[in-house]
C-alpha positions as CSV (number, residue, x, y, z in Angstrom):
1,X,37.5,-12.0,-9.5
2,X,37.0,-12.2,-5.3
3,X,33.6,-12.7,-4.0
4,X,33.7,-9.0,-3.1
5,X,34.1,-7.4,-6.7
6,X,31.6,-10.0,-8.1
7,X,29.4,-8.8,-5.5
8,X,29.7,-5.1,-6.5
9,X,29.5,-5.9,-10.2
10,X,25.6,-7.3,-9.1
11,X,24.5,-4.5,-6.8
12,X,26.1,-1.9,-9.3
13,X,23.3,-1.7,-11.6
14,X,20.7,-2.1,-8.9
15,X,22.0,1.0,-7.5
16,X,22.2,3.5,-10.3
17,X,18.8,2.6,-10.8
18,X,17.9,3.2,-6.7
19,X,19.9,6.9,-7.9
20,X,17.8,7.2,-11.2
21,X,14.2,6.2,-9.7
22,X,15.2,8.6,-6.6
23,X,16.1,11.5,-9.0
24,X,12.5,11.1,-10.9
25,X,10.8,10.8,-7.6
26,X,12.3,14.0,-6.5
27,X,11.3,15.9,-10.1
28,X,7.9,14.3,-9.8
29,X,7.7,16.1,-5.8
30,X,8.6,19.4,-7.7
31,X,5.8,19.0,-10.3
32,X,3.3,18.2,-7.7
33,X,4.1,21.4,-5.6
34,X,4.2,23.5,-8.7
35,X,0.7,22.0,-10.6
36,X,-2.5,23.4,-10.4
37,X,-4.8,26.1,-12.1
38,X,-3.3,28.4,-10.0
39,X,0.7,27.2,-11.3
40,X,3.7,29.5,-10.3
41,X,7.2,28.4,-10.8
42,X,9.5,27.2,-7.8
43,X,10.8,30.5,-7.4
44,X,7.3,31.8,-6.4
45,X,6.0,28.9,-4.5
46,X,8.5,30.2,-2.0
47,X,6.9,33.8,-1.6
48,X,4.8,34.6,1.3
49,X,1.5,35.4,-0.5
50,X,2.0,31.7,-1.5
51,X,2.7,29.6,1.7
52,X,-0.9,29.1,2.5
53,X,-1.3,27.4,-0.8
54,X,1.6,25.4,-0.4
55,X,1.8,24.3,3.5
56,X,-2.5,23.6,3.7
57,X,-2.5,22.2,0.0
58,X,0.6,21.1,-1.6
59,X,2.0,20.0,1.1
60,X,-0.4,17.5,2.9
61,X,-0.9,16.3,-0.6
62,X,2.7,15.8,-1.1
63,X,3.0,13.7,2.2
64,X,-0.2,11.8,1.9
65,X,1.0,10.6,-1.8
66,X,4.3,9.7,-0.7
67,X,3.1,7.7,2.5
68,X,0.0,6.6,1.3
69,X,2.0,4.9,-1.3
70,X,4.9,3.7,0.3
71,X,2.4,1.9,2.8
72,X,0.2,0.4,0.2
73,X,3.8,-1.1,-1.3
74,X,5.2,-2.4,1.1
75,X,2.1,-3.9,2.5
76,X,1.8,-5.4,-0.5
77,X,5.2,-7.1,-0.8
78,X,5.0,-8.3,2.7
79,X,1.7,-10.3,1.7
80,X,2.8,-11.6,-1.6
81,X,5.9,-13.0,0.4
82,X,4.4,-14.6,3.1
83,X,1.4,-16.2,1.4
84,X,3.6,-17.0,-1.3
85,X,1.4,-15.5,-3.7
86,X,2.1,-13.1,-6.5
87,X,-1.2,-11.3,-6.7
88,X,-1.9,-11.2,-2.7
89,X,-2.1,-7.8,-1.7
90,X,-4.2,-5.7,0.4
91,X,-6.9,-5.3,-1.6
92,X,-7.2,-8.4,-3.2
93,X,-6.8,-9.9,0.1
94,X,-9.8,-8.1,1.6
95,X,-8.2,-6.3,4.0
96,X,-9.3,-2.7,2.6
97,X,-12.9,-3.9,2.6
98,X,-12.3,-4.8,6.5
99,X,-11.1,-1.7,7.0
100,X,-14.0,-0.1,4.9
101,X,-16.6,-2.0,6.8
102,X,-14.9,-0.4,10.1
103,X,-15.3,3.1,8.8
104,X,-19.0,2.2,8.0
105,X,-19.6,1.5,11.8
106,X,-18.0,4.5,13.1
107,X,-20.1,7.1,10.2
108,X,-23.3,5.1,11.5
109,X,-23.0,5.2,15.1
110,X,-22.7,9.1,14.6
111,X,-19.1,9.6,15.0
112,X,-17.7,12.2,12.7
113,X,-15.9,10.6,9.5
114,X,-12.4,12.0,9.8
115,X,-8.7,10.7,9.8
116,X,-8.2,10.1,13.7
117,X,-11.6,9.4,14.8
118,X,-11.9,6.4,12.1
119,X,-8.3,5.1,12.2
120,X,-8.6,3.0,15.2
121,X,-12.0,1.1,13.5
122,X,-10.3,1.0,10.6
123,X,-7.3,-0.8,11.8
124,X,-9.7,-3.0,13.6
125,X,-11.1,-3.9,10.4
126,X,-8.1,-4.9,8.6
127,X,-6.5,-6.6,11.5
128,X,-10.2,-9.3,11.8
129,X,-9.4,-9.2,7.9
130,X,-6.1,-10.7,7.8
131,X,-6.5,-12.9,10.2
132,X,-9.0,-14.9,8.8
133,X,-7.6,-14.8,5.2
134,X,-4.5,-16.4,7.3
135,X,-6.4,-19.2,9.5
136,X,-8.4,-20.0,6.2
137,X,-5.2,-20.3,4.1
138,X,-3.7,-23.2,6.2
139,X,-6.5,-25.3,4.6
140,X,-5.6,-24.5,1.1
141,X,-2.5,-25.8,-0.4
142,X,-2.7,-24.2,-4.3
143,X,-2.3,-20.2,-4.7
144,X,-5.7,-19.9,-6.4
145,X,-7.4,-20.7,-2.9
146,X,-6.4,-18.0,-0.6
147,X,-7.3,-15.4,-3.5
148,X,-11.0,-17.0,-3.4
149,X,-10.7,-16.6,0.2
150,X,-9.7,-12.9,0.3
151,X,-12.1,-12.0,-2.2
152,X,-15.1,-13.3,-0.8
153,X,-14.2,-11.9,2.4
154,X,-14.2,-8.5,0.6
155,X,-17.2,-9.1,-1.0
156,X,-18.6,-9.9,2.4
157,X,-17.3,-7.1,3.9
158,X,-18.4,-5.2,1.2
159,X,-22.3,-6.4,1.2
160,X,-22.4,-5.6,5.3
161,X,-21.3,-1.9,4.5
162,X,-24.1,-1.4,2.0
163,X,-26.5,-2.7,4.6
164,X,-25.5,-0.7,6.7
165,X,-25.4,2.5,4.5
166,X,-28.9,1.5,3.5
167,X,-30.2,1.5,7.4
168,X,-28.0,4.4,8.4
169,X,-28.7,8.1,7.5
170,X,-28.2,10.7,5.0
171,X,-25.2,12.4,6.6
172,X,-23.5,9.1,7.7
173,X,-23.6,7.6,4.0
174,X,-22.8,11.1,2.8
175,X,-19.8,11.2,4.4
176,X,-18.8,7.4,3.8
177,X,-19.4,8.0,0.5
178,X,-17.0,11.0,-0.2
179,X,-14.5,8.9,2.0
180,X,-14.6,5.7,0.0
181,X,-13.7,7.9,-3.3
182,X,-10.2,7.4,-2.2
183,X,-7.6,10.6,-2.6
184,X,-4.8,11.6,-1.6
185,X,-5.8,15.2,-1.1
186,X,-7.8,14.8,1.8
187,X,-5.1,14.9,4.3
188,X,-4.8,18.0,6.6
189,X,-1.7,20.2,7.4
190,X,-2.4,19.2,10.9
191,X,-2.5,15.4,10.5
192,X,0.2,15.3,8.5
193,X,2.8,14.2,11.5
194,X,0.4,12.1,13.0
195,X,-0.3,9.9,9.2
196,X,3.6,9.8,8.4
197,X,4.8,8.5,11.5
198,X,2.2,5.8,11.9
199,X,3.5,4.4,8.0
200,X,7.3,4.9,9.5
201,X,6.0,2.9,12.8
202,X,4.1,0.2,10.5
203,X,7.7,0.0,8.1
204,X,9.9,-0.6,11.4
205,X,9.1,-4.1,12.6
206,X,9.4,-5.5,9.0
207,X,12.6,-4.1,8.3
208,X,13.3,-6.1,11.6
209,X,11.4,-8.9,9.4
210,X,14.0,-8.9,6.0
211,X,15.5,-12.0,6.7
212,X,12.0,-14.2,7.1
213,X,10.9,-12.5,4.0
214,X,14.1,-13.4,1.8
215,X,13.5,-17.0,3.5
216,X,9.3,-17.4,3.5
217,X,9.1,-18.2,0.1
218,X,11.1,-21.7,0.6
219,X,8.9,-22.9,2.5
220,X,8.6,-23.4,6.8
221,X,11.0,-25.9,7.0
222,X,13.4,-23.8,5.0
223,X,13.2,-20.9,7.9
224,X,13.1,-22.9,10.6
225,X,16.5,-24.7,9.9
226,X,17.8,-21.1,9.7
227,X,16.7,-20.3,13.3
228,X,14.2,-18.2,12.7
229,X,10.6,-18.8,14.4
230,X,8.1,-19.0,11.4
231,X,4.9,-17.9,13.9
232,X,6.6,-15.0,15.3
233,X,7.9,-13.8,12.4
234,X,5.0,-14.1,10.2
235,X,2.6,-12.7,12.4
236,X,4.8,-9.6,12.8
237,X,4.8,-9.4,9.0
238,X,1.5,-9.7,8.3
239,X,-0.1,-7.3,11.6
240,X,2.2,-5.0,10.1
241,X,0.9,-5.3,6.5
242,X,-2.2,-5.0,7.8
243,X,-1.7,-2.0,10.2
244,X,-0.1,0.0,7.0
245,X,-2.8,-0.8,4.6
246,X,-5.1,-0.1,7.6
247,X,-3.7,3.4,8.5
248,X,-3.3,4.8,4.7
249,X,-7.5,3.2,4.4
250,X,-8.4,5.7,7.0
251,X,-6.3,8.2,6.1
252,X,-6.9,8.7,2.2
253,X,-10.1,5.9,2.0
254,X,-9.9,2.7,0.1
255,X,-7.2,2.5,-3.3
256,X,-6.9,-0.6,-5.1
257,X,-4.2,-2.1,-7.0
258,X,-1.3,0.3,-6.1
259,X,-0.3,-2.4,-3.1
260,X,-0.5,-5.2,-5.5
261,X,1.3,-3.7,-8.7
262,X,4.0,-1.8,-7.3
263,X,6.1,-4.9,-6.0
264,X,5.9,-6.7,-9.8
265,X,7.5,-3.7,-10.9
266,X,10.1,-3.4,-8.3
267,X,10.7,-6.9,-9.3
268,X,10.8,-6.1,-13.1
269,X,13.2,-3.0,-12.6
270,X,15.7,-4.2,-9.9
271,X,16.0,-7.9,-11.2
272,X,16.4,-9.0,-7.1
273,X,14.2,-11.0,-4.8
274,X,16.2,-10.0,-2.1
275,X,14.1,-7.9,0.4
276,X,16.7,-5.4,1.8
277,X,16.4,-4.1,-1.7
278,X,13.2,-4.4,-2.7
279,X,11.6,-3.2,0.7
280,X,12.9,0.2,0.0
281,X,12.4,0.1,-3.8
282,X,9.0,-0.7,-3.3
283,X,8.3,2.2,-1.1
284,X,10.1,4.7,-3.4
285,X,8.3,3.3,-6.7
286,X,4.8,3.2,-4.9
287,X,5.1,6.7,-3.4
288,X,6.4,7.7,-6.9
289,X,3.4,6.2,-9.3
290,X,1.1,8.0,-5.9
291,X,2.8,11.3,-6.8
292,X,2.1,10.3,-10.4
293,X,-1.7,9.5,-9.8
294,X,-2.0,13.0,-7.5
295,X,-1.3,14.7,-10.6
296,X,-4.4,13.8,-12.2
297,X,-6.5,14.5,-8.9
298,X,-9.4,16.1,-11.1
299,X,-10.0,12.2,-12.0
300,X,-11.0,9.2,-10.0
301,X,-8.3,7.9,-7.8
302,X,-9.7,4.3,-8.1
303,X,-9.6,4.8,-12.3
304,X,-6.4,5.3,-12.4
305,X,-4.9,2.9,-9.9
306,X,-7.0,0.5,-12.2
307,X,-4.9,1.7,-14.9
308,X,-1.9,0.7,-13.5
309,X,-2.9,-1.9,-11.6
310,X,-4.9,-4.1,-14.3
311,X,-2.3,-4.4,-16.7
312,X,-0.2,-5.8,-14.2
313,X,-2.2,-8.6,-12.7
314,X,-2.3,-9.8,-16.7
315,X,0.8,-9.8,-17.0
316,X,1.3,-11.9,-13.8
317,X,-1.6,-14.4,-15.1
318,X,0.2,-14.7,-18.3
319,X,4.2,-15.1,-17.0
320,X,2.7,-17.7,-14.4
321,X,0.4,-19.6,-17.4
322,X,4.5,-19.8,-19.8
323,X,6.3,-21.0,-16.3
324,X,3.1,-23.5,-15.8
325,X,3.9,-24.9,-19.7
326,X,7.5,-24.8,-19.5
């Protein structure tokens, strides 16, 4: 057998599974445009007396499931990569909460809580928020530190919003509070080009990054004697974690787990750690279990990314506890 047919015979079954989860994705996209109390069939979604339902409703939600999930994935896998960590993410790591306490500052100073006028506090936020969880992780050597780190952060973060929600006023923590439900149907027809080409702009430089990622886990050393410049690198990674999980935050308010679940299961179903596959299977599956969650939009957001996202960090724990024995 050459190196080329042994080669297909491996990416084979990765990609009739890239075909499968692509075909589900689309049929989920279908149901999502078609639900409601108001249902019609696909047929009638298409008729005229229907198009302001589906371009100021469907749509946007549509888009802001997709991206917001896609963003939240990816984000995610970029963290877990470069800190090394398998339950990193952007929650976890504090870097919604950053973003959160951003938001807060904006809705207090009397600027209106919407998409735009919050997006450049809220990338602010997470931007502070990452960078400290990095400066503070280069005095940690185990995997257990950095989460301590990034949680207390959040927590941090977290207590300064409710001080200044208790100090602010009623229509300030009115809004904040409807924002920091989290959902994906608060997007607007009209910020709908503006929200998906900020994710596409956040994705570009760490396609560029592919090679670092496949390498990070190995260690500095390791990417250095490939030729590749570990601090450049790794801060275009992580600012560009930081700027997706920053962007869907303002965009659709803080969601939890989905960053940090989502690249376990790419893992699970594609059987790679190579990042020129799982970079784009992470973006599909999270935009898919988003379309999934915007199906139940009559519950909480956050109780259903807990859902998902619980089970999984357990299931880390425990693989990583058999490994640690073995």
């Amino acid at each position: 057998m050459t190196l080329y047919e042994k080669h297909l015979k491996q990416m084979l079954p990765i990609f009739i599974r890239m075909i499968l989860l692509f075909l589900f994705f689309l049929f989920i996209i279908f149901l999502v445009l078609s639900k409601g109390p108001d249902s019609f069939s696909f047929a009638e979604l298409l008729k005229n007396e229907n198009q302001d339902i589906l371009w100021n409703f469907r749509l946007p939600l549509v888009v802001s499931a997709v991206f917001g999930g896609m963003g939240l994935s990816v984000a995610g896998l970029v963290m877990q990569s470069v800190f090394k960590n398998p339950l990193a993410g952007p929650f976890v790591l504090g870097v919604s909460s950053g973003a959160s306490l951003g938001v807060a500052l904006v809705g207090v100073a009397g600027i209106a809580i919407t998409s735009l006028n919050i997006l450049p506090a809220a990338l602010m936020g997470g931007f502070c928020t990452v960078f400290i969880v990095f400066l503070c992780s280069r005095f940690f050597i185990g995997k257990a530190g950095i989460l301590i780190v990034g949680l207390m952060i959040g927590y941090f973060a977290d207590a300064i919003v409710s001080l200044v929600l208790f100090f602010g006023e009623a229509n300030a923590l009115r809004g904040f509070i409807t924002w920091g439900m989290g959902s994906f149907s608060r997007l607007s027809i009209d910020n709908v080009p503006y929200f998906s080409l900020a994710i596409l702009i956040g994705c570009l430089p760490i396609c560029f990054s592919i090679r670092y990622l496949n390498l990070a886990p190995f260690g500095d050393d390791f990417v250095k004697d490939h030729g590749l410049s570990v601090k450049f690198f790794r801060w275009l990674s992580l600012l560009s974690a930081s700027f997706l999980a920053s962007v869907v935050t303002a965009f659709c308010g803080p969601i939890a787990f989905l960053g940090l679940a989502v690249p376990h299961l790419a893992y699970g179903i594609f059987k790679t750690t190579n990042h020129a596959v799982l970079l784009p299977t992470s973006a599909l599956l999270g935009a898919t279990l988003a379309l999934l969650a915007s199906l139940f939009s009559y519950l909480p957001l956050q109780a259903i990314m807990s859902v998902i996202g619980v089970p999984v960090i357990l299931w880390v724990l425990l693989s990583s506890r058999g490994k640690n024995r073995e």
